[in-house]
ChimeraX commands (.cxc) that place a marker at each C-alpha (Angstrom):
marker #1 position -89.18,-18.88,165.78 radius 0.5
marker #1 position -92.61,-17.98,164.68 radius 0.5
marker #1 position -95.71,-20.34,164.89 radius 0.5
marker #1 position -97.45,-20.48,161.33 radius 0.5
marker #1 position -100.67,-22.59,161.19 radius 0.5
marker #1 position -100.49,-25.09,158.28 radius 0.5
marker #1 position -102.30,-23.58,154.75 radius 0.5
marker #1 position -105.36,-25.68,155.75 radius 0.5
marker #1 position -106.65,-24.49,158.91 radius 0.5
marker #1 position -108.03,-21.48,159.38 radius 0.5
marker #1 position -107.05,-19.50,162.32 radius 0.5
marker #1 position -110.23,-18.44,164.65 radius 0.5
marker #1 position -111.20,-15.04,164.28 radius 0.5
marker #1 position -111.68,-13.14,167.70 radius 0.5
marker #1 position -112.69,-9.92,166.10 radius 0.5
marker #1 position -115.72,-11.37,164.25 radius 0.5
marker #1 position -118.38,-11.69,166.47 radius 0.5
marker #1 position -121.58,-13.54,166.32 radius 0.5
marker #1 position -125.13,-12.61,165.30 radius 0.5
marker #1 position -127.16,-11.76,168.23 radius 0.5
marker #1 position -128.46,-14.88,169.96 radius 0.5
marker #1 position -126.52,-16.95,167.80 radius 0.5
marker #1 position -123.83,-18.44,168.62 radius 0.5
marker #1 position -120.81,-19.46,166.13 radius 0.5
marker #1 position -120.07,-23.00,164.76 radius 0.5
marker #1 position -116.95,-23.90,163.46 radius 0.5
marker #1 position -117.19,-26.74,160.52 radius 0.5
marker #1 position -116.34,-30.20,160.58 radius 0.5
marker #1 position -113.06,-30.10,158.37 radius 0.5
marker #1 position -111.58,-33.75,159.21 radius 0.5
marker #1 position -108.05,-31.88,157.99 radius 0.5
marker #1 position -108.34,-29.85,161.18 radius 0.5
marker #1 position -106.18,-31.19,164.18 radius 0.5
marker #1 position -108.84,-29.44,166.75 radius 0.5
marker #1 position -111.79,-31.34,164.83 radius 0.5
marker #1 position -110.08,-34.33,164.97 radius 0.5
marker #1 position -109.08,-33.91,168.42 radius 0.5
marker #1 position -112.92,-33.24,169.50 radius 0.5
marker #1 position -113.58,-36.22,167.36 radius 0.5
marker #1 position -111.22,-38.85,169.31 radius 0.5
marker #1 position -112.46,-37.69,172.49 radius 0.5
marker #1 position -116.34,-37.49,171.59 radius 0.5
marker #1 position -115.97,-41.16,170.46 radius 0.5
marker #1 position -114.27,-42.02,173.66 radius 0.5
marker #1 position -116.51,-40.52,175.81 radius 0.5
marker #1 position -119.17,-42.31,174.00 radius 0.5
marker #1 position -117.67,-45.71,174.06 radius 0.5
marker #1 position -116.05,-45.78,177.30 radius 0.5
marker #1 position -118.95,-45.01,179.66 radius 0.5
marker #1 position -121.51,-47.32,177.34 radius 0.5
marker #1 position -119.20,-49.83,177.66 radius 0.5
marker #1 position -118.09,-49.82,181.48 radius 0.5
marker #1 position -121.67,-49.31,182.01 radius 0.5
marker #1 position -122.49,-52.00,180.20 radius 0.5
marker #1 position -120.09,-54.11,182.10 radius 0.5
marker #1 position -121.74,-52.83,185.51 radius 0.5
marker #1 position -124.55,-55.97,184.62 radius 0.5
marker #1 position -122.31,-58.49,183.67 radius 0.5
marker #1 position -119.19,-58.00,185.40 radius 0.5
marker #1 position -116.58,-59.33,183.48 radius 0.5
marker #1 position -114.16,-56.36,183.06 radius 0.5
marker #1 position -114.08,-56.49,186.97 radius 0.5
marker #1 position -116.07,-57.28,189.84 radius 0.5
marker #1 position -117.52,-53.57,190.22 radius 0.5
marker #1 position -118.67,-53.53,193.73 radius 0.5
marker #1 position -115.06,-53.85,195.19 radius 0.5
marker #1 position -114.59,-50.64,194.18 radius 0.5
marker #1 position -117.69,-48.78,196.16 radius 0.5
marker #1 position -116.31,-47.19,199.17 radius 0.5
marker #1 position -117.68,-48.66,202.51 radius 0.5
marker #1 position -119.28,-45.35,203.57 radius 0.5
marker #1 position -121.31,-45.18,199.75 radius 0.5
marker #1 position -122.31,-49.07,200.18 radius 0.5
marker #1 position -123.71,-48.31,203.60 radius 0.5
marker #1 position -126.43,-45.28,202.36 radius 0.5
marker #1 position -126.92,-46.80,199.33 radius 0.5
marker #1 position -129.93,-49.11,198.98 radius 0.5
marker #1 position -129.82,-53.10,198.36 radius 0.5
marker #1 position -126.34,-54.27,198.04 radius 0.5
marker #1 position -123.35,-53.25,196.55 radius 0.5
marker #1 position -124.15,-55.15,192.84 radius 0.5
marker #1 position -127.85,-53.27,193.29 radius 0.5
marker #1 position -125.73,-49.90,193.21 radius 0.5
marker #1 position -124.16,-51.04,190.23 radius 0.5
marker #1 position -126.73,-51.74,188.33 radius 0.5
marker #1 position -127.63,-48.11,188.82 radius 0.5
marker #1 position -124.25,-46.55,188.05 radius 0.5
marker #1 position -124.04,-48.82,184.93 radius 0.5
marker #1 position -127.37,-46.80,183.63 radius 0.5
marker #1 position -126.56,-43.71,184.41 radius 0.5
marker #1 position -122.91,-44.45,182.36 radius 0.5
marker #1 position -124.46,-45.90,179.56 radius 0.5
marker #1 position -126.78,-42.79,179.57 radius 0.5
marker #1 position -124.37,-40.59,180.22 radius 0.5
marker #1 position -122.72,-41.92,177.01 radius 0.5
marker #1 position -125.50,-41.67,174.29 radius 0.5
marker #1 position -126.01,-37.83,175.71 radius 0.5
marker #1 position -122.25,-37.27,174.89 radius 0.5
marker #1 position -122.78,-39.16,171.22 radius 0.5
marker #1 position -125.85,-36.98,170.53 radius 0.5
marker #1 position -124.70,-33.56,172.19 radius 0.5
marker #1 position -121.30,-33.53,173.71 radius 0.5
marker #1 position -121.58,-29.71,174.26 radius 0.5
marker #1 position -123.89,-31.01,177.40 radius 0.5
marker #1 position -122.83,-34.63,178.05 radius 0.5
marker #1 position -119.20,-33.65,178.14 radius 0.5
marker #1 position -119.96,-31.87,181.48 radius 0.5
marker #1 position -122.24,-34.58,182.92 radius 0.5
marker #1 position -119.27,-37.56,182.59 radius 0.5
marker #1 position -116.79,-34.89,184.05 radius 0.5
marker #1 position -119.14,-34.64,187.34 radius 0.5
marker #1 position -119.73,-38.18,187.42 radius 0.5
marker #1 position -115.79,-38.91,186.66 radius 0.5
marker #1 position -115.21,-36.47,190.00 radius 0.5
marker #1 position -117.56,-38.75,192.00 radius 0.5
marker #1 position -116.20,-41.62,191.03 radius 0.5
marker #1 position -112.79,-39.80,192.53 radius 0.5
marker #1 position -114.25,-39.12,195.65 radius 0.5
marker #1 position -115.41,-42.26,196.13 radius 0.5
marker #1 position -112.25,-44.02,195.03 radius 0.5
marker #1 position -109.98,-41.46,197.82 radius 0.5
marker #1 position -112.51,-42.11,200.09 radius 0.5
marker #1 position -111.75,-45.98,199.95 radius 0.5
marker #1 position -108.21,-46.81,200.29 radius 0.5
marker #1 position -105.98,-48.54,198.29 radius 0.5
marker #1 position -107.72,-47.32,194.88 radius 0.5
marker #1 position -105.54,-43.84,194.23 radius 0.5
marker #1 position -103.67,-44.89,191.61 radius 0.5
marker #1 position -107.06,-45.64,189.39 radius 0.5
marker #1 position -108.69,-42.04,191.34 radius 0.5
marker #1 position -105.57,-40.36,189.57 radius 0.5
marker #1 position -106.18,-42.05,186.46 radius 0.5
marker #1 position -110.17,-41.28,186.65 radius 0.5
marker #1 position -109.09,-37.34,187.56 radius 0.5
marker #1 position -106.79,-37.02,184.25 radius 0.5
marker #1 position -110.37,-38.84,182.64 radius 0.5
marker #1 position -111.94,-36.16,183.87 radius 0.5
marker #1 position -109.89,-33.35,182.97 radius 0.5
marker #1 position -110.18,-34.63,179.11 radius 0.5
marker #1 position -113.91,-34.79,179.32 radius 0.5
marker #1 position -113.83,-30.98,180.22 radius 0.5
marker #1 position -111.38,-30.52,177.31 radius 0.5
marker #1 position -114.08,-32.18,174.62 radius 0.5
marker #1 position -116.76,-29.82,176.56 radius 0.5
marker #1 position -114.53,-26.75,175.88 radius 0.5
marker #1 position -113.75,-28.19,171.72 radius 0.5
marker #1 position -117.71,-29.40,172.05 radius 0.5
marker #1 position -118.51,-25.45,172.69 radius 0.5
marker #1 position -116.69,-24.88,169.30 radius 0.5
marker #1 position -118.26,-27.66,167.09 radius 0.5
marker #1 position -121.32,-28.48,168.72 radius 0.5
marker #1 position -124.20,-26.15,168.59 radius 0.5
marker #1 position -126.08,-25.29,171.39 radius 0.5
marker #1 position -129.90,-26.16,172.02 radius 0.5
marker #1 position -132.21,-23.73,170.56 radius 0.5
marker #1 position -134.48,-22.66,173.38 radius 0.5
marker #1 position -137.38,-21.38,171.47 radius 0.5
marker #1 position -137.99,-20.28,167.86 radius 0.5
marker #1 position -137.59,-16.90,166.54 radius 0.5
marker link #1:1,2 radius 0.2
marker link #1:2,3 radius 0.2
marker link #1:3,4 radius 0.2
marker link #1:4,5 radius 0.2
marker link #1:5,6 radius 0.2
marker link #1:6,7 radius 0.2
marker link #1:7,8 radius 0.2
marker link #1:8,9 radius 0.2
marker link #1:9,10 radius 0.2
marker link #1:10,11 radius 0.2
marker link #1:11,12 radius 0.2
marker link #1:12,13 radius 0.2
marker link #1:13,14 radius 0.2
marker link #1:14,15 radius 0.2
marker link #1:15,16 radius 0.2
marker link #1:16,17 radius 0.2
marker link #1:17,18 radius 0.2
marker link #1:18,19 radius 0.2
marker link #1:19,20 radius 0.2
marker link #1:20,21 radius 0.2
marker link #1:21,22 radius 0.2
marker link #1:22,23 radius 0.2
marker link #1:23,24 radius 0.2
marker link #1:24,25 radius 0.2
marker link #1:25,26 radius 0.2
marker link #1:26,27 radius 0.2
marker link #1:27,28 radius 0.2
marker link #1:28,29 radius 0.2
marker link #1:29,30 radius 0.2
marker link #1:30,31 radius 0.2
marker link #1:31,32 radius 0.2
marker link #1:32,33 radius 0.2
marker link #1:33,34 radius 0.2
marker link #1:34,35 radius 0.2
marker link #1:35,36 radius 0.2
marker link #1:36,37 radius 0.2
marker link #1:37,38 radius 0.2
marker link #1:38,39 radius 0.2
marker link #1:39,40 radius 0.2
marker link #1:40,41 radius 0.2
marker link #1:41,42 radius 0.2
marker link #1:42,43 radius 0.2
marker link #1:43,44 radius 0.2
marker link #1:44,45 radius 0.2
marker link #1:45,46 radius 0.2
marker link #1:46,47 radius 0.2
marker link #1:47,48 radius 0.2
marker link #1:48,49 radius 0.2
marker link #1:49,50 radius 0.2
marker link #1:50,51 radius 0.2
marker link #1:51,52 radius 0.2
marker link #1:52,53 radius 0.2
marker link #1:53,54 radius 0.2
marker link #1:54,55 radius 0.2
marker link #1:55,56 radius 0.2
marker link #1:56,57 radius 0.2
marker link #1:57,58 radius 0.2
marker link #1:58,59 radius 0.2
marker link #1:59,60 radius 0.2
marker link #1:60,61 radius 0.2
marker link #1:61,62 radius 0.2
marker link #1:62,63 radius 0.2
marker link #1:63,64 radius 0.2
marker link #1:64,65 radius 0.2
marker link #1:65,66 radius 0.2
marker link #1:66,67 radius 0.2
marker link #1:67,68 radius 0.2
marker link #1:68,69 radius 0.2
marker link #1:69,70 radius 0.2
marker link #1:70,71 radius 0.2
marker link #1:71,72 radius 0.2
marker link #1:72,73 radius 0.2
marker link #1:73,74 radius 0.2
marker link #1:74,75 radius 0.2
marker link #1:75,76 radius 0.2
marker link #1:76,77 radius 0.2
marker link #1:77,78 radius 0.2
marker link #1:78,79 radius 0.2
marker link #1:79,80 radius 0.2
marker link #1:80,81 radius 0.2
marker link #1:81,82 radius 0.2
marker link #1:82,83 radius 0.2
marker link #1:83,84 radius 0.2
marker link #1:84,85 radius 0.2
marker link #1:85,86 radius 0.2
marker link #1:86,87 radius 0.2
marker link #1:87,88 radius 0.2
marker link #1:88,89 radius 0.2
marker link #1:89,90 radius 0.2
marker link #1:90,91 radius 0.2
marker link #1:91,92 radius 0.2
marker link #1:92,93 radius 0.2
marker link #1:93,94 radius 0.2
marker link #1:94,95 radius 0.2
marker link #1:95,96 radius 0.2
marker link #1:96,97 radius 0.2
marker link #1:97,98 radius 0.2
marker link #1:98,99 radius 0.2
marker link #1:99,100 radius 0.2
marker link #1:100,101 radius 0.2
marker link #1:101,102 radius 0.2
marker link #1:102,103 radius 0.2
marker link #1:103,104 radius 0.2
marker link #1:104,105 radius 0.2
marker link #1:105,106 radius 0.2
marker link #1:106,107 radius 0.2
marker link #1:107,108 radius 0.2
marker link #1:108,109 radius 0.2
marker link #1:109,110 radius 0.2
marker link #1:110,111 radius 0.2
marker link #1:111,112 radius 0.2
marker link #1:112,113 radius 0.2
marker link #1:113,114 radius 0.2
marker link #1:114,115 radius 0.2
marker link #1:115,116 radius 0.2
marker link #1:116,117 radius 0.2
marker link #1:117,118 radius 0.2
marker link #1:118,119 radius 0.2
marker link #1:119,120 radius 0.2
marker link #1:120,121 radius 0.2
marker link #1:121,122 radius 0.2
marker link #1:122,123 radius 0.2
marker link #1:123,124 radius 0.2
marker link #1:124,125 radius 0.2
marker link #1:125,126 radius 0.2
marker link #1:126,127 radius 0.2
marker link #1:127,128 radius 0.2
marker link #1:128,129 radius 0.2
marker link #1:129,130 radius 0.2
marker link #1:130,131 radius 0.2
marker link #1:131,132 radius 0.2
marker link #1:132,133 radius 0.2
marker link #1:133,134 radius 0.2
marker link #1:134,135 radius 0.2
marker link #1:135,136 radius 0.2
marker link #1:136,137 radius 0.2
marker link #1:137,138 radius 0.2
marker link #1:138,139 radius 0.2
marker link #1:139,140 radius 0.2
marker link #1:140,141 radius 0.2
marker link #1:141,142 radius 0.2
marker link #1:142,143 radius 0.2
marker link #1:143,144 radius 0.2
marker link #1:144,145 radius 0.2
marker link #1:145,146 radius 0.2
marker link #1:146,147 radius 0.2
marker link #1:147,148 radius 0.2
marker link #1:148,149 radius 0.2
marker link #1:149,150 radius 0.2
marker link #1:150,151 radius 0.2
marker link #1:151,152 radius 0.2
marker link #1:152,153 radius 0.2
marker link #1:153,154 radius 0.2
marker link #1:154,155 radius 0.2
marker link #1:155,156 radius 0.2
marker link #1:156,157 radius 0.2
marker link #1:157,158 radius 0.2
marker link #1:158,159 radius 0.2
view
């Protein structure tokens, strides 16, 4: 049995290429499964990491330092909560990058998603939620691949 794509969506075109330092753009059609797919995951990877980060202050979610590995708490400076108050801006900023340009802030939750694995195998007892944060990561470099369709890149200087 054949695959036919449903009348409204388009199927990409490999043989069209680009112009010349350009780089193609598919539209936002809300009909499209793929747009809605990059869609989902750009708001979750907006929400999530503004969210836990925001949490990182206040603790309320969970108490956040009981899940810094020993070895981390011990290079880090101040105390375990002082660490957390770090990781919860970095998430939070992490986040709004992803809501403004997921094509780039897709990438920098996946990296910070893999150290958060580390340090959760590193620290035992925590590899059920270091399996959970791996599969996290491996959908944040999904939205980065759909981001590379929908997103446009940066423009590095004018022409």
């Amino acid at each position: 049995m054949a695959f036919t794509a449903p009348e409204h969506v388009t199927p990409a075109r490999h043989d069209a290429a680009p112009a010349k330092g350009s780089a193609a753009v598919a539209a936002a059609d809300w009909r499209d499964p793929r747009y809605q797919a990059f869609s989902l995951m750009r708001l979750t990877f907006t929400v999530a990491p503004i969210a836990f980060g925001l949490d990182k202050f206040v603790n309320v979610l969970v108490d956040w330092p009981d899940y810094l590995a020993p070895w981390i708490n011990d290079i880090a400076p101040g105390s375990g909560q002082d660490f957390m108050y770090l990781v919860g801006a970095i998430e939070i900023l992490a986040g709004i990058i992803v809501a403004l340009k997921p094509r780039y802030g897709a990438y920098i939750v996946a990296a910070w998603l893999a150290g958060i694995v580390i340090n959760l195998l590193t620290y035992s007892g925590f590899y059920d939620i270091a399996l959970r944060d791996f599969g996290l990561m491996l959908a944040a470099l999904a939205l980065a691949r759909l981001a590379a369709v929908y997103d446009p890149p940066l423009r590095r200087g004018r022409s």
